[in-house]
Structures are given as structure tokens and as C-alpha cells.
N, C-alpha and C positions, 0 to 999 in steps of 0.2 A: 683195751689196755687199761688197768686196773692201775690208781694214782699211790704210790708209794706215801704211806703214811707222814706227817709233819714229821722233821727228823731234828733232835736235839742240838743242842749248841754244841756241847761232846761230838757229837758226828760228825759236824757241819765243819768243825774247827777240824776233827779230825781229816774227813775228805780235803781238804785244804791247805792241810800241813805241808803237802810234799809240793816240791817246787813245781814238777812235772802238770801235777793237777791243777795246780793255779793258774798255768800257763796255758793250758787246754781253756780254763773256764774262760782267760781275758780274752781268749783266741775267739771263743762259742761269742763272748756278746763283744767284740767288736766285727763279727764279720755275720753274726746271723745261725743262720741253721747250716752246718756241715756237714758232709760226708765223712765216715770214719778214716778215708782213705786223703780227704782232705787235713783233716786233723792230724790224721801223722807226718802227713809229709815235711814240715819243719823238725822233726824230732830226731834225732840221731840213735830213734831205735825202733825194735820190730813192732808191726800190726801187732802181735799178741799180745805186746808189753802196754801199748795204748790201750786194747783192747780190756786189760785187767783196769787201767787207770781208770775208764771210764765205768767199769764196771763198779768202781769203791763210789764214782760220783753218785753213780744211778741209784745206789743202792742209800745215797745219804740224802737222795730225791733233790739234789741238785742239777741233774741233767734227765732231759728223757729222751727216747728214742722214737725213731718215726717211722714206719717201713714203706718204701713204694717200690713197689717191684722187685730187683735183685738189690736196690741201694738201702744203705740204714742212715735215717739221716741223725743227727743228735742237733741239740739246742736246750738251752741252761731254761731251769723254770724258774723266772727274778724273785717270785712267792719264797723260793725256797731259800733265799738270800738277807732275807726278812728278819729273822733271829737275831743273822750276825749283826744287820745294822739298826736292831733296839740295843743290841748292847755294845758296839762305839758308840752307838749317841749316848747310852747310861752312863758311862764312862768317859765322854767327853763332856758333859754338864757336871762331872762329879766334880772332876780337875778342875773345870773353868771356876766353879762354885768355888774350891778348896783356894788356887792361886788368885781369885777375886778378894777372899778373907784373910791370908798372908799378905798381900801387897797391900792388904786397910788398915793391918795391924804395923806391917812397917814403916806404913807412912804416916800413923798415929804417933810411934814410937822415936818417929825422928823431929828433932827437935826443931823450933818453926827455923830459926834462924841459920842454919847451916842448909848448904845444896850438896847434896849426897851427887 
């Protein structure tokens, strides 16, 4: 099985968007490697339609497939998750950094003797 290339933040974000697919992926890593027949059975819709979800994952190399015998297993690759979380963390130090130098400028700006 041939490793689907690093897939962009666009992709990643993209695969991710729809609610369906986010739900699949909390699903893949709080219980581990599924069955595709596992994975739908919460869903209120058909094998095909999962089968297309998972297929926008695979294709953004956030999940891969397993084959043994007649079963397909799927299971999220965490590598592939990597992207999104350098840019909440770049994006959480930006804020922290931003509201660390408003909250130094407010509290310069207020005058000693008053309690805000």
C-alpha cells in the first residue's frame, strides 16, 4: 500500500469541514481501528455515503485502510494531524502574545490609584 503524500492545511481543513467527517475521525481515535461497517452504524445514513466520507479522508491522508480478508479496517494516521496542530499552536501563541501586550498596555494606562 503506497503512503498518500503530506496533504496541505487546505485539504486537511478541507476533509474536516463537514461535520460527518469529524465525527468519523473522533470516532477512529477514541475507539482505535474500525470496520467500515463499524463506523457507520451510528450514522443515520447509507454504507455508500460513509464510504464517499471516508474516501475524501483517505484521499487528504488522514485515514488509511487495512485489508484482512473480506473486512476493511480504517484507522486515522495522527502524523497526518500534525499540520493542523502547528497551526493552533501558531495561532494560540499569536493571541496569547497579542492579549499578554494589551492587558500590559492597560494596565500601564490605568492610573495607579484607581481599581478598575
Amino acid at each position: 500500500m503506497t503512503l498518500p503524500l503530506p496533504a496541505t492545511l487546505d485539504t486537511l481543513f478541507g476533509a474536516l469541514a463537514d461535520p460527518t467527517r469529524r465525527a468519523i475521525v473522533e470516532r477512529l481515535l477514541a475507539k482505535g481501528e474500525l470496520t467500515v461497517g463499524d463506523i457507520a452504524s451510528p450514522f443515520a445514513m447509507s454504507t455508500p455515503a460513509i464510504s464517499r466520507h471516508l474516501k475524501v479522508l483517505e484521499e487528504a491522508g488522514v485515514i488509511e485502510r487495512r485489508i484482512e480478508k473480506q473486512w476493511r479496517y480504517i484507522r486515522v494516521r495522527p502524523k497526518a494531524l500534525r499540520p493542523v496542530e502547528s497551526w493552533v499552536e501558531r495561532q494560540r501563541q499569536f493571541w496569547n502574545s497579542a492579549l499578554d501586550r494589551l492587558e500590559a498596555l492597560a494596565a500601564a494606562d490605568t492610573p495607579k490609584g484607581r481599581k478598575s
